[in-house]
N, C-alpha and C positions, 0 to 999 in steps of 0.2 A: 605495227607490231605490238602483241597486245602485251602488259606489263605484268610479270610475274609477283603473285602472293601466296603466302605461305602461314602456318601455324603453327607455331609449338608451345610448350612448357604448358598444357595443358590435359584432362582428363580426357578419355573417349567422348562420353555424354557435353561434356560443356562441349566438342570440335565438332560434334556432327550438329548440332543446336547452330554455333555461329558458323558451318559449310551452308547448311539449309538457307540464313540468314544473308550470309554473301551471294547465295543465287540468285537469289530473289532482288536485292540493290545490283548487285553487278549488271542482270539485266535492264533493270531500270535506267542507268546511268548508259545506257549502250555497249555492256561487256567489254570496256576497257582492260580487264583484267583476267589473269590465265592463275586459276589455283592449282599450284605446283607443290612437294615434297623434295625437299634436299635442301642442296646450301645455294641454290642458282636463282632464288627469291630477291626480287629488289625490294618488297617490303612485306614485313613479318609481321603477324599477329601474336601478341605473348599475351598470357595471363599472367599479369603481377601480381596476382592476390595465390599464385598458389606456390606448392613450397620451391621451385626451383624457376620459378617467373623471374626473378633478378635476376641471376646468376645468367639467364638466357638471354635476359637484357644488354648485361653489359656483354658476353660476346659477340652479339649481333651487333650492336653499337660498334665495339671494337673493327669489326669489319666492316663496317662503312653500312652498313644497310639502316634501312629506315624503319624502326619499329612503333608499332602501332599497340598503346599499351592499353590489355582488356581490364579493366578495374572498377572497384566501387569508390575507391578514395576520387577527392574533389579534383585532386594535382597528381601528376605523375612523372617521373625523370624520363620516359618514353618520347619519340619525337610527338607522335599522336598521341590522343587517348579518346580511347573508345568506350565507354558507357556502360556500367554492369547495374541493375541489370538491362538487357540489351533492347536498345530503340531504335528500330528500323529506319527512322525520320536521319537520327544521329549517324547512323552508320554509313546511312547513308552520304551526308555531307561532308564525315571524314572519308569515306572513298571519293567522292567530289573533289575535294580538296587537293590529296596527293595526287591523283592520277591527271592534273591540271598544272600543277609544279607549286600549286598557290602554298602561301607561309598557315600553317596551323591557328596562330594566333591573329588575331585583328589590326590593324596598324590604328593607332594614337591616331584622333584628329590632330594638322596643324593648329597652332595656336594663330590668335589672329594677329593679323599685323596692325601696327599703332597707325592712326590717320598724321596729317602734317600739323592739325591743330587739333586741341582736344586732349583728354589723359587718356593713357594705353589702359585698359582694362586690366585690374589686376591677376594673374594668374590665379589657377584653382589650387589650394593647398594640396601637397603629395604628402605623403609616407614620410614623418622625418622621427628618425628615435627618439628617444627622449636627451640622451646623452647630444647628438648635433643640435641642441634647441639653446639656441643663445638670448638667457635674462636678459628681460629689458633692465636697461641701465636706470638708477633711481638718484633724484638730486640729492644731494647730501642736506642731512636735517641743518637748522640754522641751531649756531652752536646756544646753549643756555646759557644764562648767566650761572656763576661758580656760586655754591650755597653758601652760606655764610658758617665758620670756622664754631663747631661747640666749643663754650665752655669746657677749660677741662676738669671743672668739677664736676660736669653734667654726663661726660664720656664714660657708657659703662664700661665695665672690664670683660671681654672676650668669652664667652663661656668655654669651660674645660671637658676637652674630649675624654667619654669615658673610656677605660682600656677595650680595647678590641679584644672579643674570645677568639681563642684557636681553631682551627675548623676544625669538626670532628674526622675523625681517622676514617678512610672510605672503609667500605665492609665487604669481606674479602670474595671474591669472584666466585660463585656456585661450581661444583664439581661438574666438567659436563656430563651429561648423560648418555653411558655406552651405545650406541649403533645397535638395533638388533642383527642376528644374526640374518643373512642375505639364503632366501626360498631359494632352492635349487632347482633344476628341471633338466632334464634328459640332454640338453647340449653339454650341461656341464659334465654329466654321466660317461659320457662318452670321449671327453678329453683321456690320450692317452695317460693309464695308470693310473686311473679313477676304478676301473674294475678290473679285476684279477680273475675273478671264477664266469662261469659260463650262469646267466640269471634269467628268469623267466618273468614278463612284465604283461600284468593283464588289465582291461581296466572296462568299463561299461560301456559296450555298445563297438568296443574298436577288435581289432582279431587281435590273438595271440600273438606276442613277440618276445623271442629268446637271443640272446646279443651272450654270444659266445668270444671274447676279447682276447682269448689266446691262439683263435683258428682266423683271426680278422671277419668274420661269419655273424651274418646275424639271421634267422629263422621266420620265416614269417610267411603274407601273401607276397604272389610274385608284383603286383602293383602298389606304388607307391602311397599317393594319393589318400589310401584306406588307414594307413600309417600317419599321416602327419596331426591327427589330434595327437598323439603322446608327447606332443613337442606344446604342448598347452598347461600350463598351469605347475602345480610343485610335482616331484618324483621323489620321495623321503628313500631313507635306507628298509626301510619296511616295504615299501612298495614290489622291492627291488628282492624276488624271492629266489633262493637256489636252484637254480634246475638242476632235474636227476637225471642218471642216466636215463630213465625209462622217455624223461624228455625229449632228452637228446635223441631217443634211436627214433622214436615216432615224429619227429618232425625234419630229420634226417635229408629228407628228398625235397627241403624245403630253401636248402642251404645257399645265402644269399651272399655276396661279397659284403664287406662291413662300409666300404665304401660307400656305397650306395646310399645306404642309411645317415651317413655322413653329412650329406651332398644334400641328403633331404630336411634334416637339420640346419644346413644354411641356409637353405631355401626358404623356409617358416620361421626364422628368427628376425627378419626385419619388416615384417610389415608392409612390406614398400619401400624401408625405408636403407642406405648401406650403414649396415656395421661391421664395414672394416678399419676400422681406427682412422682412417686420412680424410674421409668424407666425399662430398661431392667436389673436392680443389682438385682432386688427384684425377690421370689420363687411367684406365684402366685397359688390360691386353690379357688374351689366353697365351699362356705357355703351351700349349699341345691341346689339340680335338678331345671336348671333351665325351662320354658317352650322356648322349640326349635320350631323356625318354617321351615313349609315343602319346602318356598323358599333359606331353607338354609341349604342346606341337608350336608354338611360338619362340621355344626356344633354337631351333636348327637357324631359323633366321637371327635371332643375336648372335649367336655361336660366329656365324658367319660374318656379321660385322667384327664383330673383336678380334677375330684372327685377321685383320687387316692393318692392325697395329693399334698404337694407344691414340685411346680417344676419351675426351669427356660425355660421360653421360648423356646426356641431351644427344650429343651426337649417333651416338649407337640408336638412341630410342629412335631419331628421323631417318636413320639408315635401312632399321629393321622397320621400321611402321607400324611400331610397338608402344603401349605406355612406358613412361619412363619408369613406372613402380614394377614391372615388369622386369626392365632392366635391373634392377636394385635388387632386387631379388637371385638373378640369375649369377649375378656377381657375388652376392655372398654366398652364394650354394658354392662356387667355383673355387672362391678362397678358401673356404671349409677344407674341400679337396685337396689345394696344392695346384689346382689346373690356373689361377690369372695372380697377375701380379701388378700393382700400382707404381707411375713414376710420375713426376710434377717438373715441367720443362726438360722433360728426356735424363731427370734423374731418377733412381730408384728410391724408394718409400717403403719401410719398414710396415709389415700391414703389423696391427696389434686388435686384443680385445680376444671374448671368447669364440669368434669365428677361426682366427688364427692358432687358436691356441690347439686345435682339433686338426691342423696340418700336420700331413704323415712327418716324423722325424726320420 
């Protein structure tokens, strides 16, 4: 039966690199091993060098499986470790290795044994700190003879210490220096009671958009995607123009949910990366189906893991067979909305930060 492996906490481009990689040794070695997807891996491939390679470490560790750590560091907390960048020779031998039961490291020659006559060969010095290193013991000096007692006419008198000055007074701590004021940008615009009037926002190269805050409405194309440079860089109170009625009536048929726009503001606010105030420790779940768009076609498939209950990250990303930046993503578009909420050992977690803040009241 052939031995299940597996890969995560890593990019698309580094997994298709080391699949191509494992075919090639797997064969070699007689296809001991079946690459499989899910949690039913006996041993796992992580990248430690990327941002969520620990974290993956230590759950897989937790569950008893064997992980094989991808890295450039010389040592790794990973049972294995496999070689970055990647050497066919090496991966090979670490596949050799586990699929044999053999221990990763080398076993210590025996030392040798003393003959019946003769002196034992001293051992080879190990590692001792410096604090376990015990001074050799030194004879004590032979005592001198005691000098011969001055004259006391010949005994000078002590010289007199002069008075000690004061230390000067420390010199008083610099004022610190005020914070500038924090660039704003369209998520923040968008927190409710940030705008009151209906505004019209335009900018080089993106379409029109008018974000009507008393009709929940914003104006624009019917696709997203075309939209999310406005989510890039500052949005001043200048930028941010009146719209007229005459605006209004001509883009009238263009009238989009405010939502939407919302959703796509969490969306572009993290990079990859979750800013929901609890981070990657927290289990994350959708409260209710959210609406997916057809420009984001990887999303039906998270959707679908998360409504399955709460789960950490990494686990949604091996459920859906998605990147994990993908995930992070989809998750803060969702908190934006009000649609997923975070809990840590089946408690509830306060999400905070300006993703939350843009939740409907």
């Amino acid at each position: 039966m052939a031995l299940k492996l597996g890969m995560t906490g890593m990019d698309g481009q580094t997994q298709a690199a080391l699949t191509t990689a494992f075919n090639e040794v797997n064969a070699a070695i007689g296809k001991p091993f079946e690459l499989t997807q899910g949690n039913d891996a006996d041993f796992v491939i992580v990248d430690m060098d990327s941002l969520y390679g620990p974290m993956s470490f230590m759950q897989l560790h937790n569950a008893g499986k064997h992980v094989i750590g991808l890295t450039q560091a010389a040592t790794t907390k990973a049972d294995s470790r496999l070689a970055r960048p990647l050497d066919l020779a090496q991966f090979k031998a670490v596949l050799t290795a586990v699929s044999g039961g053999a221990a990763s490291e080398t076993p210590a020659a025996a030392a040798p044994i003393a003959g019946t006559s003769g002196a034992t060969p001293a051992p080879a010095p190990a590692d001792v700190l410096p604090e376990e290193t015990v001074a050799p013991t030194q004879a004590p000096a032979p005592a001198q003879p005691a000098a011969p007692v001055a004259a006391a006419a010949n005994v000078s008198p002590e010289p007199v210490s002069a008075p000690v000055a004061a230390a000067p007074e420390p010199e008083p701590e610099p004022e610190p220096v005020p914070e500038p004021p924090r660039t704003r940008n369209l998520v923040d615009w968008l927190e409710p009671g940030q705008l009151n009037t209906p505004v019209l926002l335009t900018r080089d190269g993106l379409p029109e958009l008018i974000i009507d805050p008393g009709k929940r409405e914003y104006r624009g194309p019917a696709t997203l995607k075309s939209l999310a440079g406005y989510f890039d860089g500052e949005v001043t109170q200048d930028d941010l123009k009146p719209a007229t009625d005459a605006d209004l009536l001509r883009t009238a048929g263009s009238a989009q949910p405010l939502q939407r726009l919302v959703w796509l503001a969490g969306l572009t606010a993290g990079k990859g990366k979750l800013e929901t105030g609890v981070g990657e420790r927290a289990d994350y779940v959708l409260t209710k189906w959210p609406q997916t768009e057809r420009e984001y076609p990887k999303h039906f498939r998270i959707a679908t893991a998360m409504m399955k209950g709460p789960s950490h990250i990494m686990e949604i990303a091996d459920a859906a067979g998605v990147p994990v930046e993908d995930v992070a993503d989809f998750i803060n578009a969702n908190v934006a909305t009000g649609f997923a909420s975070a809990s840590l050992n089946g408690a509830p977690l306060e999400l905070s930060g300006p993703l939350a803040k843009l939740r409907p009241r």
